[in-house]
N, CA and C of each residue as an Amber inpcrd file, in Angstrom:
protein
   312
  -6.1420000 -13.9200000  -8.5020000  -6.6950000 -12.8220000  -7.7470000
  -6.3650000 -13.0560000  -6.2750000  -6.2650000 -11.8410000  -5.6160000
  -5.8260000 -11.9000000  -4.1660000  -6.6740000 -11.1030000  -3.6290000
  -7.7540000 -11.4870000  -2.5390000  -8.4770000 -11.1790000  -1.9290000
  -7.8690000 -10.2910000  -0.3380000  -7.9740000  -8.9470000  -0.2980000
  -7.0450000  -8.8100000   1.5030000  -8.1630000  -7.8450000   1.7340000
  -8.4640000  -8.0720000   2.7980000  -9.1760000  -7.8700000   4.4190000
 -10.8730000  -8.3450000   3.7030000 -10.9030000  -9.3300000   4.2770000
 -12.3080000 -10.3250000   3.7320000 -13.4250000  -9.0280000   4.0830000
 -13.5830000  -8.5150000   4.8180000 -14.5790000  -7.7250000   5.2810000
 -14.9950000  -6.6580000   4.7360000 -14.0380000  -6.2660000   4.2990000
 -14.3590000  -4.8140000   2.8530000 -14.3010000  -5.0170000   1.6060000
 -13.8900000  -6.3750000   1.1770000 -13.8290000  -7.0710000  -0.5910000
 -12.6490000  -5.9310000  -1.0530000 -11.4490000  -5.7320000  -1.0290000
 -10.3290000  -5.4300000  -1.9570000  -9.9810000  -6.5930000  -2.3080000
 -10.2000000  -6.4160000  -3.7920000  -9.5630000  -7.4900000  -4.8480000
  -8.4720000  -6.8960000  -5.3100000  -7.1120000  -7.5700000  -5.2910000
  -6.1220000  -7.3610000  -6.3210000  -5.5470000  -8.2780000  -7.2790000
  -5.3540000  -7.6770000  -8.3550000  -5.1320000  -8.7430000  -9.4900000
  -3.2850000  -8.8500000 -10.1660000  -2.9690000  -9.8760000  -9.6940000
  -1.6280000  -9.4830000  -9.8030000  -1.2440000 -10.7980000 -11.2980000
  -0.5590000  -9.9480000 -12.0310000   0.2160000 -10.5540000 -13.0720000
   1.6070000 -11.0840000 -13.3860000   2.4600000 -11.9570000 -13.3370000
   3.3850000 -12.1150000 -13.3160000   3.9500000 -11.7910000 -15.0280000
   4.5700000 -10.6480000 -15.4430000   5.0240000 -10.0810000 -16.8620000
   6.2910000 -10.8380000 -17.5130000   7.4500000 -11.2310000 -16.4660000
   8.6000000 -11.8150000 -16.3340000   9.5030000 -12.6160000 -15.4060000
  10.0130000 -13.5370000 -15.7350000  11.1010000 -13.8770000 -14.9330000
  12.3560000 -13.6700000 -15.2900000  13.0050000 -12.9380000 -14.6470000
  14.3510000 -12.2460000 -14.3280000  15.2190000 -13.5500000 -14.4050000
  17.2810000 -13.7170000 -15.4440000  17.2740000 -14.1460000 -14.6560000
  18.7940000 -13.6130000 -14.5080000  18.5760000 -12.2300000 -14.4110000
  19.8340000 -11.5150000 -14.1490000  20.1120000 -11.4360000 -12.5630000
  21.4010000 -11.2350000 -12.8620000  21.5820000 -11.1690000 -11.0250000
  21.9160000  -9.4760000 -10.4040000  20.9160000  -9.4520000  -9.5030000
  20.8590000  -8.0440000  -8.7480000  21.8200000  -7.2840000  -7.9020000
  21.9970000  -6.1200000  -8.1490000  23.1770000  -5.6620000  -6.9860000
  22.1500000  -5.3330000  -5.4870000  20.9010000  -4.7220000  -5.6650000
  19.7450000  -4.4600000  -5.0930000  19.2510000  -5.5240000  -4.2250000
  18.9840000  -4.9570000  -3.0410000  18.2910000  -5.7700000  -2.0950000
  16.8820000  -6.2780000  -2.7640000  16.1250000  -7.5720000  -2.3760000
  14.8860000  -8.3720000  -2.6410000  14.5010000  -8.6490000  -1.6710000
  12.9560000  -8.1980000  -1.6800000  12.2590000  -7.4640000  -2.8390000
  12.1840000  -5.9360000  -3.0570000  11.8290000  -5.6220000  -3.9150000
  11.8150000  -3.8910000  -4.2060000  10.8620000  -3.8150000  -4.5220000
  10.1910000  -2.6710000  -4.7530000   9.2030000  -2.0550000  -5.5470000
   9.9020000  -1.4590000  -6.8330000   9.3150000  -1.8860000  -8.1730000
   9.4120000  -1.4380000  -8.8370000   8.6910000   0.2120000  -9.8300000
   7.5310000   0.2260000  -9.2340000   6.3040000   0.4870000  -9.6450000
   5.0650000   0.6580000  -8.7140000   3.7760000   1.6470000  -8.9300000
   2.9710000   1.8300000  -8.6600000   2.3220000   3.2820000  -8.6050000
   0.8890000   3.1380000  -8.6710000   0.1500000   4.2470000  -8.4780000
  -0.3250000   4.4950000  -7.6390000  -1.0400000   5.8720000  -6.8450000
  -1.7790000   6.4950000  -5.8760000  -1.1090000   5.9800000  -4.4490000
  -2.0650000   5.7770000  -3.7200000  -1.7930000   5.6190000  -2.5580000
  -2.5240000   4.3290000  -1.6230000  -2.1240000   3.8040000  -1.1120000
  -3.0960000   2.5740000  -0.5420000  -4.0910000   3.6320000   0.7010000
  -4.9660000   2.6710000   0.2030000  -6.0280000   2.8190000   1.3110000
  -5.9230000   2.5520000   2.6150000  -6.4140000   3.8920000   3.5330000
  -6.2160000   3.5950000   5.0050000  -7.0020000   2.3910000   5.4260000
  -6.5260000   1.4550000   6.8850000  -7.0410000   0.5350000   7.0020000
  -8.6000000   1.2240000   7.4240000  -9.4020000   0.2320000   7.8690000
 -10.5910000   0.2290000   7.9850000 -11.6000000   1.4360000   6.9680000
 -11.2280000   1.4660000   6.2420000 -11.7300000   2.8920000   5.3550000
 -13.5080000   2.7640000   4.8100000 -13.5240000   1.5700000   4.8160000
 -15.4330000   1.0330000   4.2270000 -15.0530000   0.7310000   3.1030000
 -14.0370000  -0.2110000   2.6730000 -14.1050000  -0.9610000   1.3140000
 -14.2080000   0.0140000   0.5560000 -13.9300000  -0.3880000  -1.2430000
 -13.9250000   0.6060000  -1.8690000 -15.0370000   1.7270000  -2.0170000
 -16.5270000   1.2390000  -1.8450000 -17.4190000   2.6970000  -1.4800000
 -16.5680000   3.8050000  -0.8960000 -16.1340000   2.8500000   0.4890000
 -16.0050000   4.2700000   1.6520000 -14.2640000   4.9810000   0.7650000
 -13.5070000   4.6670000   0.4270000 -12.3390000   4.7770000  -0.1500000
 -13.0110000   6.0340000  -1.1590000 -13.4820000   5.6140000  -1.7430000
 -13.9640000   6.4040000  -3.1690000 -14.4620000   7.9800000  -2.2770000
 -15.5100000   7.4330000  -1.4590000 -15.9710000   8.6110000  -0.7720000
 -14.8270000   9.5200000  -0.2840000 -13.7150000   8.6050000   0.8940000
 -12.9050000   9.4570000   1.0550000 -12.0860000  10.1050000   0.3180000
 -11.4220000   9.5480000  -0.5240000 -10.8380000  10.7290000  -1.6960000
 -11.6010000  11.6830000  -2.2140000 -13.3460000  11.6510000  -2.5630000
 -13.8590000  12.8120000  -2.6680000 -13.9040000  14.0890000  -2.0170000
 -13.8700000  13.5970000  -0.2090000 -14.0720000  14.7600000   0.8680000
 -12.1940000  15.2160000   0.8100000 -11.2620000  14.5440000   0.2630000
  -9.8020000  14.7180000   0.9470000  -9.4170000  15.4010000  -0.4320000
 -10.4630000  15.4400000  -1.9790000 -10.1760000  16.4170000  -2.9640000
 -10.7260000  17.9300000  -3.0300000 -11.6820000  18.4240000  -1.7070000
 -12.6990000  19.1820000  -1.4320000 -12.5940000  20.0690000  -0.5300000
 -11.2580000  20.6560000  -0.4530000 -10.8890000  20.6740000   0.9450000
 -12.4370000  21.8240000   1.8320000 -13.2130000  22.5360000   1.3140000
 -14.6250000  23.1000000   1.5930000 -15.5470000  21.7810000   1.6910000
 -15.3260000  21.0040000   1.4840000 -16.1780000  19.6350000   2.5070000
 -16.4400000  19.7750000   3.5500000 -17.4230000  19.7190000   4.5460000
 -17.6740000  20.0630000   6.0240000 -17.1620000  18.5490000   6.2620000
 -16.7730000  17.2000000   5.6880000 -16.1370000  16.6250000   6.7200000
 -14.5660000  16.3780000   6.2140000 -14.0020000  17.6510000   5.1510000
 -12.5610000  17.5750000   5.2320000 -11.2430000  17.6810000   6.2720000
 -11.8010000  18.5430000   7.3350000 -10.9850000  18.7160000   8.3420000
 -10.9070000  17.4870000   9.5820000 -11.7530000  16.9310000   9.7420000
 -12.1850000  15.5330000  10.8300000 -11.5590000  14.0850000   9.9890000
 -11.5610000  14.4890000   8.4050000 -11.2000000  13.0950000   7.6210000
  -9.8260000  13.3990000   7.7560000  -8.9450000  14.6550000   7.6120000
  -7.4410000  15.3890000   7.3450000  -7.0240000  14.6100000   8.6450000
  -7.5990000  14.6870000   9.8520000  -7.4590000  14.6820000  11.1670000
  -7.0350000  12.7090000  10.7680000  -7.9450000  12.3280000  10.3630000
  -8.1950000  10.9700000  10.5780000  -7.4830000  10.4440000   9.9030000
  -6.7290000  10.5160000   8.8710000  -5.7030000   9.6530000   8.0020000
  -4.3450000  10.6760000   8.0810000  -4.2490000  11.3380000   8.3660000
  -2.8240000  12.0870000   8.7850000  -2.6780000  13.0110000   8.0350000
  -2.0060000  14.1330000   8.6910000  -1.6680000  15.1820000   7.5200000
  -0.6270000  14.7260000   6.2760000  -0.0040000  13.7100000   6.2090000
   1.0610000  13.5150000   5.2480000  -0.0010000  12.7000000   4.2170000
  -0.8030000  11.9510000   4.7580000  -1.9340000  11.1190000   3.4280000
  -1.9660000  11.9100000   2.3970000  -1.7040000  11.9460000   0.9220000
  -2.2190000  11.7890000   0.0580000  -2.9140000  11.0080000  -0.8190000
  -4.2470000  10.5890000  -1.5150000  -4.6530000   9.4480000  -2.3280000
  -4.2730000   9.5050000  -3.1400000  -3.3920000  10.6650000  -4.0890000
  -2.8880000  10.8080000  -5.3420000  -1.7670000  10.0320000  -5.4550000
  -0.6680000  10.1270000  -4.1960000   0.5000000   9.6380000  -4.3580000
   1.0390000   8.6000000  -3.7700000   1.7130000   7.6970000  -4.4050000
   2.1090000   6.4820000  -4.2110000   3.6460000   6.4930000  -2.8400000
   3.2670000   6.0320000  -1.8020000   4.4340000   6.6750000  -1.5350000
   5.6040000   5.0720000  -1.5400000   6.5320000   5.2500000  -1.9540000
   7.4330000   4.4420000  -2.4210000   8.4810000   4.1910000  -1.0980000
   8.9720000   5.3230000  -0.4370000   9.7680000   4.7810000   0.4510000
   9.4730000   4.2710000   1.6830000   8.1250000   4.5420000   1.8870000
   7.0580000   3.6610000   3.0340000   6.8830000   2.4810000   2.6400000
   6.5570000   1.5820000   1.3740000   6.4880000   0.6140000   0.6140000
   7.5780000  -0.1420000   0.7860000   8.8740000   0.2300000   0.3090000
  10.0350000  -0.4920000   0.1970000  10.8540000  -0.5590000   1.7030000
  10.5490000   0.2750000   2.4000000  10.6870000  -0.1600000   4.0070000
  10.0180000  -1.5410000   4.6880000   9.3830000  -1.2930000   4.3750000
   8.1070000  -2.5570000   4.4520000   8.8490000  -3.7730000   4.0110000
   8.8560000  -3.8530000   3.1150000   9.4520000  -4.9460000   1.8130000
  10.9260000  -4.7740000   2.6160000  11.5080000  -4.1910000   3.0590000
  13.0170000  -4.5260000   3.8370000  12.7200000  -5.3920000   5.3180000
  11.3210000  -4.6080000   5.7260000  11.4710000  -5.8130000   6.7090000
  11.1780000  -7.1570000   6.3330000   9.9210000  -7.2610000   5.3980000
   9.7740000  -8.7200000   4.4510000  11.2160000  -9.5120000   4.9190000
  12.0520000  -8.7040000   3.4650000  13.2110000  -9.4820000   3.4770000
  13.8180000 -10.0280000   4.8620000  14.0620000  -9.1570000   6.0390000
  14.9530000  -9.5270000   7.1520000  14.2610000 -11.0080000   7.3170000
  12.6290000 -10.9040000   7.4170000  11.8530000 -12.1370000   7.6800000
  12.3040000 -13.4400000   7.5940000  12.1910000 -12.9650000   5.6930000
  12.5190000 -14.0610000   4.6860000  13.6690000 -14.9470000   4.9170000
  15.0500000 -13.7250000   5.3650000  16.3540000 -13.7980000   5.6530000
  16.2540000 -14.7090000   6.8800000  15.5620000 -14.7560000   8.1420000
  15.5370000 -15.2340000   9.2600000  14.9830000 -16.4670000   9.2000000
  13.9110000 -16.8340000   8.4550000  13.3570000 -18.0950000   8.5840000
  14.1060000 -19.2640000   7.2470000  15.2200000 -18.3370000   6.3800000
  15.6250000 -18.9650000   5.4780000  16.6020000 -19.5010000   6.3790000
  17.2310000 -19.1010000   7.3980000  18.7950000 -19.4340000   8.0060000
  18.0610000 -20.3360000   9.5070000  17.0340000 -20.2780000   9.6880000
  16.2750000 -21.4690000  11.0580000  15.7540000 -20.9600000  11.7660000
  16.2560000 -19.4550000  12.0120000  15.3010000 -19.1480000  13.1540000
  16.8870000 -18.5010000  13.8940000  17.5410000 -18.7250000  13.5160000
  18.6650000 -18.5280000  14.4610000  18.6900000 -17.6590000  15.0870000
């Protein structure tokens, strides 16, 4: 189990299914997979998360328009967004790439 941001308790439970030991044409790491959408930072742990996807499924919520405001118009909680993810994971790699070669 992997515990991230001590202050709101998100637990994630990660499984290792396989080891690969084909060789990739694809940059590492990738995303292979996933659902919904991560949670905005500071959101109130999963309570406040839960809550917000209720007011952001409602759009007649009196606090849908101030929450719309507050996590961006592009937020969805339904959808996973993948090429925000694997951007991410490209800079990983440059990281990985930089501290594998010294720092150079």
């Amino acid at each position: 189990m992997y515990e991230y941001d001590f202050g709101d308790g998100w637990d994630h439970h990660l499984e290792l299914v396989d080891i690969s030991t084909h060789t990739f044409d694809d940059a590492l790491p990738k995303i292979i997979g996933g659902e919904y959408a991560c949670p905005p930072e500071d959101c109130g742990g999963t309570y406040g998360y839960r809550g917000l996807k209720e007011v952001l499924m409602s759009p007649k919520h009196p606090e849908y328009k101030s929450t719309k405001v507050w996590v961006g118009p592009k937020f969805d909680p339904m959808v996973c967004d993948f090429n925000s993810i694997q951007q991410g994971l490209g800079k990983l790699k440059r990281l990985i790439d930089k501290y594998e070669k010294g720092f150079y």
